[in-house]
N, C-alpha and C positions, 0 to 999 in steps of 0.2 A: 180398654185401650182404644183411644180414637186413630183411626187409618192417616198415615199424613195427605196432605191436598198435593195434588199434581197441579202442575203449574201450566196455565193455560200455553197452549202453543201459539207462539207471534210470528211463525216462520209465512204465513201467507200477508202478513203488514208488513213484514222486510222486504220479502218479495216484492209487493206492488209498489212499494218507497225505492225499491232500486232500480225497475222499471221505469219508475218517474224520472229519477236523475241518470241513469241512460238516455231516458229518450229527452229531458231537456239538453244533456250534453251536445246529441248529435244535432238537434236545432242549432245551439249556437255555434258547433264546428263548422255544418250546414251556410249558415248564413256569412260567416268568417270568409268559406269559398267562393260564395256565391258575390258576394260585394264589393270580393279586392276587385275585381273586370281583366279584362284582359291586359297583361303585361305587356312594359315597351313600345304599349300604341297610344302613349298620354301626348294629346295637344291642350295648349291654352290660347284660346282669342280673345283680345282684348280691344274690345269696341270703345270708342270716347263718342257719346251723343252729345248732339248741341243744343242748344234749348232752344225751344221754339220763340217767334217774336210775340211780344205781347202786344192784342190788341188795344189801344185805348175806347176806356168805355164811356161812350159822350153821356151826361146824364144831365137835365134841367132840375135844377132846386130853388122850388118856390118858397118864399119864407115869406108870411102874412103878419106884421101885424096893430094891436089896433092900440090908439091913441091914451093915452087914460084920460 
């Protein structure tokens, strides 16, 4: 009569797998806090730039050519 097999224990890969998703939970709770900013003190400014003048660019164009 062969012994039956004990079934290996997975309880230290559950563990460290649940580990994992705690601690990525509280990063994203984390950063959820950290990004709203603080309440009630939202400004918006809204600047209109003008475009600057363009200079014209003098340029000489020689064109050469010869006879047939």
């Amino acid at each position: 009569m062969t012994a039956p097999r004990r079934r290996r224990r997975q309880r230290p890969i559950r563990t460290a797998v649940a580990l994992v998703v705690v601690f990525a939970i509280g990063l994203v709770a984390g950063e959820a806090l950290h990004g709203s900013g603080p309440s009630g003190r939202r400004q918006t400014i809204v600047r209109t730039l003008d475009p600057l003048p363009l200079v014209p660019v003098e340029r000489t164009v020689t064109v050469t050519t010869t006879a047939p």
